[in-house]
N, C-alpha and C positions, 0 to 999 in steps of 0.2 A: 264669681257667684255673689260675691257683696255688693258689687255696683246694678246685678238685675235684681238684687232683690231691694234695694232700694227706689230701681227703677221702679218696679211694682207697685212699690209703697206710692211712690208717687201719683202713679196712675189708680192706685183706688182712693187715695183722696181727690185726685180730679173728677171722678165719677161720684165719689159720697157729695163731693162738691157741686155741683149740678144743679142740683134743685133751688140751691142758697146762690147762684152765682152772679145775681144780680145786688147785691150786697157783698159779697167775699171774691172778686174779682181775680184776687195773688193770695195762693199759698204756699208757702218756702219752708225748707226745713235743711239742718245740716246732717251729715251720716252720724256725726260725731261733734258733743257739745265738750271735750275736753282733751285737750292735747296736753298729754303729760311729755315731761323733758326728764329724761335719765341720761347716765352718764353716755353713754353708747347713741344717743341722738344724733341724726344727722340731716335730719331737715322731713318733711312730710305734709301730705295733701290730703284737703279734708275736702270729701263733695258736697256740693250741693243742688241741690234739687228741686224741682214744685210745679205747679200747673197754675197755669191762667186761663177765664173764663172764654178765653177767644182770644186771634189772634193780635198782637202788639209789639213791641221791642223791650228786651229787658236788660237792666242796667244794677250793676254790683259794683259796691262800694266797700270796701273791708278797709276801717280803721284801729287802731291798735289802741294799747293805753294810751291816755295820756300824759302829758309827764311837761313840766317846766325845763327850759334850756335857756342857757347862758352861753352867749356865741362871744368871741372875743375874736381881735383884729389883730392880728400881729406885725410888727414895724420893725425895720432895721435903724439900731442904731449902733450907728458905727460898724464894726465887723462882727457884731451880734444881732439875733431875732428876738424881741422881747413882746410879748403883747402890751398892748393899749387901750383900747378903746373895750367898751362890752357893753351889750344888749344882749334883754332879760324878756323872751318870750314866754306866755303862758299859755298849757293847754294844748302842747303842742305833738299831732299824732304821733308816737314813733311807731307805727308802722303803716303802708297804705298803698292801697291795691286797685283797678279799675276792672269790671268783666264786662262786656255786652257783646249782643249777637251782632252786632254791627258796629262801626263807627260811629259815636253819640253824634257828632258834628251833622251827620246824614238828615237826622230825626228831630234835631230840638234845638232849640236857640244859646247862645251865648250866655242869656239873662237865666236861662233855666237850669244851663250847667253851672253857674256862678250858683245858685239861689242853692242848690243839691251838692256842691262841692263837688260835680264829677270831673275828675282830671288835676295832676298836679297843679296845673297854671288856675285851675280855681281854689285851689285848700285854701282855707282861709286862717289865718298867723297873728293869733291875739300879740300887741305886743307893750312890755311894764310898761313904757314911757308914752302917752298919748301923743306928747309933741311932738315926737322922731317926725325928722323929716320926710317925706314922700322915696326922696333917693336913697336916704339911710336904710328906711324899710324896704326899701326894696332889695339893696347891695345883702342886707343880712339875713330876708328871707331866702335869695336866691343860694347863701350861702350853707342853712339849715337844710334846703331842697338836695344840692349839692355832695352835703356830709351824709344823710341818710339812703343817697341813691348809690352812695360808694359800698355803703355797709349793706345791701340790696334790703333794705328795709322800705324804701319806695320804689315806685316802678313808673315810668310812663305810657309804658306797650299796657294797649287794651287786652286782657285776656279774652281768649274765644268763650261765649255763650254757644250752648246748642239746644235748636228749637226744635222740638219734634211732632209735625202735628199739629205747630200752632198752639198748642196747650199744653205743652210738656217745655221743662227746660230743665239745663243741668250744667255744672264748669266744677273744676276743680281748682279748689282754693290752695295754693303751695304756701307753703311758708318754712322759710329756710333754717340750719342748725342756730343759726346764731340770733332764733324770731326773739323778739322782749317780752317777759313773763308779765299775763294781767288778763283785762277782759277787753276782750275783741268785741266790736260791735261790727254785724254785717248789715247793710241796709240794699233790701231789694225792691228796686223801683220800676212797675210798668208802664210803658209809656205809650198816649195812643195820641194821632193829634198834636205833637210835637210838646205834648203834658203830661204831666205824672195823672194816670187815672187811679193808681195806687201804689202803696208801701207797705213793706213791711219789715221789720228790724230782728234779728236772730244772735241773740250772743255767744261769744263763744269764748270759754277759759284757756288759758294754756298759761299750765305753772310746772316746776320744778318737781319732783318726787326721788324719795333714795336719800341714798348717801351725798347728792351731789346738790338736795333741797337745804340738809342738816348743812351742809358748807357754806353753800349760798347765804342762808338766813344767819350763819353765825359771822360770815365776813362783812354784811350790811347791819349788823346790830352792835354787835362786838366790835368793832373797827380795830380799836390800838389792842385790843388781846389779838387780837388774830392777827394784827401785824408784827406781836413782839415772836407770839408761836410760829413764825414762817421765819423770822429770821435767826431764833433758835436750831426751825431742824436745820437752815443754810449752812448757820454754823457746822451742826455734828456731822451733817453731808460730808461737807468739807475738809472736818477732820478726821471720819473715816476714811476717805477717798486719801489723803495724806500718808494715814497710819498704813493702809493698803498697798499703797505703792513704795512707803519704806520698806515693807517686808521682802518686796521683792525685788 
């Protein structure tokens, strides 16, 4: 019942749209502009939706916050693993997603996937140190690429787009239990011509709520209380579990 009536929704802005649609070519909207995280989350999908003024290909990009990362190299020395080396990227998505009705490769150039970021092998990886060398940046972003596709926070499979009509579309945005709290930007791109004939950007929050927000925010704010308070209850744990098992 929630996905047709969003369908609807969509379809009467395609028609309110009409009149203006030489001007307003893409309009997009999410079902849901907030994903909250409680204790009991397990990952979930949010739709999205919209109409174009005629037919085209559409291309979705969902990036996550962004956030600074420090990748470090690890070396054996001796009959130990000790890290060495570190590079300090900035700005860097942690999360990110691809949808189109097609293969972008099909419809549009290399230059134009580079220029829109569409596809991992085009993200583009600010990095501290200007001088890195071309193979350092490469070995460390590949390595960033890597880390976050393990923690499925990237992806390289295109999700399916569905066209309906030529003026309708719609894909459902997954994002998994362990997504990164902040503002999502979705950017929805039509493309005709092997060009963007338009865009348009939709944010989307997903934060922490409950009991499991008050934790969150007191283990990133508080640091050393909240690590002396976890290894206090360790302690009583453990000296209950003791006193429990001398009794018997």
């Amino acid at each position: 019942m929630m996905r047709l009536r969003t369908l609807l929704i969509a379809v009467t802005v395609a028609l309110s749209s009409s009149a203006s649609a030489q001007t307003v070519p893409l309009v997009a909207d999410l079902s849901n502009h907030l994903v909250a995280i409680t204790t009991g989350f397990t990952g979930t999908d949010v739709l999205l939706f919209g109409a174009t003024d005629g037919p085209g290909d559409v291309v979705i990009v969902v990036k996550g916050p962004a956030e600074d990362v420090t990748v470090r190299r690890k070396e054996r020395f001796g009959p130990i693993w000790a890290n060495n080396d570190e590079v300090k990227l900035r700005d860097v998505p942690a999360f990110y997603r691809v949808a189109s009705n097609r293969d972008p490769e099909e419809f549009t150039s290399e230059r134009i996937r580079q220029r829109y970021q569409i596809g991992l092998d085009n993200l583009r990886l600010t990095f501290g140190d200007p001088q890195l060398e071309a193979d350092t940046r490469g070995e460390y972003r590949d390595a960033v690429i890597r880390l976050n596709e393990s923690r499925d926070h990237y992806s390289r499979e295109v999700k399916r787009v569905s066209l309906l009509a030529n003026r309708l579309f719609r894909t459902q945005l997954h994002f998994p239990a362990n997504v990164p709290t902040g503002t999502y930007f979705v950017e929805i791109y039509l493309f005709r011509n092997g060009d963007v004939a338009s865009a348009e950007i939709v944010p989307l929050s997903i934060s922490k709520i409950g009991v499991g927000a008050e934790i969150y925010d007191f283990a990133h704010n508080l640091a050393p209380l909240y690590g002396l308070l976890a290894i206090a209850l360790a302690v009583l744990a453990g000296w209950g579990a003791e006193a429990a098992f001398r009794r018997t």
